[in-house]
N, C-alpha and C positions, 0 to 999 in steps of 0.2 A: 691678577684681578680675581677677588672671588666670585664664583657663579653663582647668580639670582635663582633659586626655584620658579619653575613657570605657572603665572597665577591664573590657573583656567577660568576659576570663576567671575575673572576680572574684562575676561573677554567682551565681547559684544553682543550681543544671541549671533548675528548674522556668522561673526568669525567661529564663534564659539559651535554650532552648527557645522560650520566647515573642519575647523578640528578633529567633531567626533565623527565627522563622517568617514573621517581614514581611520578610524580605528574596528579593527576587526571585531565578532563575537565577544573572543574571549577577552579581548581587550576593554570592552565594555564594561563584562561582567566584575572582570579585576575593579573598575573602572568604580559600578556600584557599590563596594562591598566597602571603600572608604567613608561614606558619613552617607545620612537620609537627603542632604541635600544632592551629591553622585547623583547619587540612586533616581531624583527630578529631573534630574536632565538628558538621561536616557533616551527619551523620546526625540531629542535634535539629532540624534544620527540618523533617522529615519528609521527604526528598528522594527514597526510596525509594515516593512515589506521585508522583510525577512521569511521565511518561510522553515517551518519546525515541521522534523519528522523524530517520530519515535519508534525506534525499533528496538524491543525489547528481545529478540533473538541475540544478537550485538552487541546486549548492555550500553546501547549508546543512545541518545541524542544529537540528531544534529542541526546544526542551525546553518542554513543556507543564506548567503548574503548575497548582495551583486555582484563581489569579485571573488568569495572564497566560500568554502562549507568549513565548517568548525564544529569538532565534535565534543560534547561532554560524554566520557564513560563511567561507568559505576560498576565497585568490584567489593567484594567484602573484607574487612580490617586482616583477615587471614591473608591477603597476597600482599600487603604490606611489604613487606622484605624484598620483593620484587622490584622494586623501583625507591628512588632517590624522591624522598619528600621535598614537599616545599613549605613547608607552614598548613596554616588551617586556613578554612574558609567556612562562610556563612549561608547556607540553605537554608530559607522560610527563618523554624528558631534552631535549627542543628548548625550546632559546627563539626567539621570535620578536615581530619588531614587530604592534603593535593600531590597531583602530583601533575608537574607542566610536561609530559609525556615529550610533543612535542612544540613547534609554533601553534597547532592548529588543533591542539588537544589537551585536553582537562581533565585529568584520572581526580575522583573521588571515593575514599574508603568509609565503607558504611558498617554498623554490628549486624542492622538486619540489610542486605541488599534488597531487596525485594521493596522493604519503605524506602531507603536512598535512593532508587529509583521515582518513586512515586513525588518524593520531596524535588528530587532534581527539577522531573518534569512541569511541578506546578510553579518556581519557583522562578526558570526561566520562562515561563510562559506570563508569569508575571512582569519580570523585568520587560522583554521585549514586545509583548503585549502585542504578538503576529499571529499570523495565519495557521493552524495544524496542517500543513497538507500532505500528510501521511502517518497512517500507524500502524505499525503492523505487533500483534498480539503472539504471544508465546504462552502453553499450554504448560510449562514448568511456573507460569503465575497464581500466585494465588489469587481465586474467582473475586475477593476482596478490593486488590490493588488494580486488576483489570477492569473491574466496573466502575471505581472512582476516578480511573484516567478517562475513561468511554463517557461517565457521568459529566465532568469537567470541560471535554470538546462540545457534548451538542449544548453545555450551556451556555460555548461561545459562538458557534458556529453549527449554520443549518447543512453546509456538506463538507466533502473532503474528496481530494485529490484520488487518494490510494486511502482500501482499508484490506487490511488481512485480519482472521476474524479465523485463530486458533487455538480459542482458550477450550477446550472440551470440557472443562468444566463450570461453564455458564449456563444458569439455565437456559433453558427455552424461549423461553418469554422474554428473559433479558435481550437475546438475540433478536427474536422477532421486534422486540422495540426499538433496535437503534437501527434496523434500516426504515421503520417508522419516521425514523426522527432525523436521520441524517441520509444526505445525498450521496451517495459515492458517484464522482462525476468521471473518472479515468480505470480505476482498475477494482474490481472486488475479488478480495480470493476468502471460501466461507472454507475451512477445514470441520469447522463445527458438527456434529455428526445429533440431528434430531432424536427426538427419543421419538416423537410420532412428528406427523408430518405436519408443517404448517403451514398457517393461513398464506393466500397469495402474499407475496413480497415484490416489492418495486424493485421494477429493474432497470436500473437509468445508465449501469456503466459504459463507459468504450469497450472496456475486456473483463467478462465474466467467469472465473475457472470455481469450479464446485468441487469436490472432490466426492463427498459422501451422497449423492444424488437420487437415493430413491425415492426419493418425494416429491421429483421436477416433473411435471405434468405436458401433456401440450401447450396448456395454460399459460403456462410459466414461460414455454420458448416463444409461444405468442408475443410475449411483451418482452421479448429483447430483442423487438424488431431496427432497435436502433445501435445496438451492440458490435463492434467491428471484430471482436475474438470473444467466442463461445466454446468453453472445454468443460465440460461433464463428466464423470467418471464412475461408476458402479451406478447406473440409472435403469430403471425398471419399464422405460420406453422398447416399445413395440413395435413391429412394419404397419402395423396399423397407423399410427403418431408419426412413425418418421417421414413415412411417403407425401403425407401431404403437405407436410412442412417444408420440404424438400421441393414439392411443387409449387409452393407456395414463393418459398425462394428463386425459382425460376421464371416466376411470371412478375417479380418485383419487388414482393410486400419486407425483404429486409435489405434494404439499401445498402448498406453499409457493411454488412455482413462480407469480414476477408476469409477467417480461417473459421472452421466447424473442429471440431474432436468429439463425437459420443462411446463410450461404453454402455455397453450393457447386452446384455447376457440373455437378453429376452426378445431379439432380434437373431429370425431364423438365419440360417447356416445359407442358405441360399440368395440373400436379402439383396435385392435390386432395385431402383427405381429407374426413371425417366426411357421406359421401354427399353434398355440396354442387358445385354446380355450376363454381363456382368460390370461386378465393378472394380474387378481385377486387370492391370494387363499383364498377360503371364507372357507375350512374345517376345516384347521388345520393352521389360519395363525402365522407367526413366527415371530421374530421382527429382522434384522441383523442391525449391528453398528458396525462401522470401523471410525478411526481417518484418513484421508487421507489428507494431505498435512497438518498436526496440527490441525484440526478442525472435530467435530463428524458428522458423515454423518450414517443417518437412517434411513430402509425401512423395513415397516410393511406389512405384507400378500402379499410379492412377490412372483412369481415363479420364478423355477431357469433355465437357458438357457445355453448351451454350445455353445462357439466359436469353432468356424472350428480346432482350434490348440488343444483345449481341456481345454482352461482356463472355470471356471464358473461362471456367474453373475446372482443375483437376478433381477428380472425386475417386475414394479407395474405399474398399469395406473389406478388412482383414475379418472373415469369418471364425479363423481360429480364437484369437483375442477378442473377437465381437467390439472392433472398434470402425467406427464411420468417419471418415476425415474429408474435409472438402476447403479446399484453398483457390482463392482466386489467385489468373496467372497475371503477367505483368503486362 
């Protein structure tokens, strides 16, 4: 007996719906790239709770489903020889050569990587028509290709999951506009390095890490009173700033507040708060480590301090390093 092709389109929505709901990402996108009418019914596997991250360190995109993640990577027509083609494929108006890496991955070779990237991510952002929630930025981008992916998110979406935000060559101003315009509700990492310092920026995330910080103010720590991981690094904060923030934290005003990390270089050698003598233990020091927000957070030779409510936190000030660390304990 010979075997019938199976005639998808012939389905029912209900069944046809069911169908595409077992098929994965890439199975989809394979899925699309047959006729415009594919391409229509995309939307019955439910594609729109998927969730899209971009991380251009990676060369990848991925697309997270309910039962799998599926990554699209992008590499330039030079690693070709690398890997066992499969045919071409169709982004936006480029085609280009595949390669089915594995089940769960999708190599695409591009002349300029840098656009094959930019094409990949708007193209599946169109087919699936999901969430961004997550992007994280690489400083080998051209400021070009980085603004028109940054451009294209807030004009679908008012926030995001995760943002890392290290192109060093974006302006200013570009920067200061996209936390104007976009929420980051779980993690901000800013690598961005100001050329002067800028206007207050909202700070709404769970985990804030800055790295180039001299233009974080009291101000600034003020308003991450609702922030559960705070890391600073080369910050121009003083005992002046730190002590009352510090007391400030003791009498309540950051709830949420697990782990602290400050540098900076402008806090004297001596630097102590909460009347303690120091904030070294040099007799019996201890080591504590906690996983707070998915990642290991640890502090050697702290002492330990009680909040006004009764909760306890270790607190250390390596005077050499000029760094202030403070972890709530379990």
């Amino acid at each position: 007996m010979t075997e019938q092709p199976f005639k998808l389109f012939r389905l029912p929505t209900v069944a046809l719906r069911n169908v595409l709901q077992l098929l994965n990402p890439i199975e989809l996108f394979e899925l699309s790239q047959c006729s415009r009418r594919a391409l229509s019914i995309i939307p019955l596997s439910g594609s729109r709770k998927f969730r899209l991250i971009v991380n251009k360190s990676s060369h990848s995109i991925h697309i997270l489903a309910p039962s799998d993640i599926n990554s699209f990577r992008m590499y330039s027509n030079s690693r070709q020889s690398k890997y066992i083609l499969h045919g071409t494929r169709t982004f936006m108006e480029s085609t280009v050569k595949i390669c089915h890496e594995s089940e769960g991955e999708l190599l695409s070779f591009w002349d300029d990587y840098f656009v094959g990237f930019k094409t990949v991510f708007l193209h599946l952002s169109k087919i699936f028509n999901c969430v961004i929630e997550s992007a994280r930025f690489h400083p080998a981008f051209p400021a070009v290709i980085n603004m028109a992916t940054i451009d294209f998110i807030i004009s679908r979406q008012s926030e995001i999951k995760e943002l890392i935000v290290d192109g060093e060559n974006l302006p200013d101003e570009y920067v200061i506009e996209i936390f104007n315009k976009l929420r980051v509700t779980d993690r901000l990492l800013i690598r961005h390095e100001f050329s002067m310092p800028p206007p207050l920026i909202p700070f709404n995330s769970k985990s804030i890490d800055i790295w180039k910080s001299y233009w974080i103010t009291t101000e600034h720590l003020n308003s991450m009173r609702n922030s559960t991981v705070i890391k600073l690094n080369w910050t121009t904060l003083t005992d002046r700033d730190m002590i009352p923030f510090l007391n400030n934290w003791k009498s309540g005003q950051f709830p949420n507040l697990q782990y602290l990390s400050i540098k900076s270089n402008f806090l004297s050698k001596n630097f102590t708060v909460f009347g303690l003598p120091s904030l070294q233990d040099t007799l019996d020091p201890q080591e504590q480590k906690r996983y707070i927000l998915g990642l290991p957070r640890t502090i050697h030779g702290g002492v330990n301090v009680q909040r006004d409510d009764g909760v306890v936190a270790t607190v250390r000030f390596d005077n050499g390093e000029g760094v202030l660390q403070m972890m709530l304990l379990e």
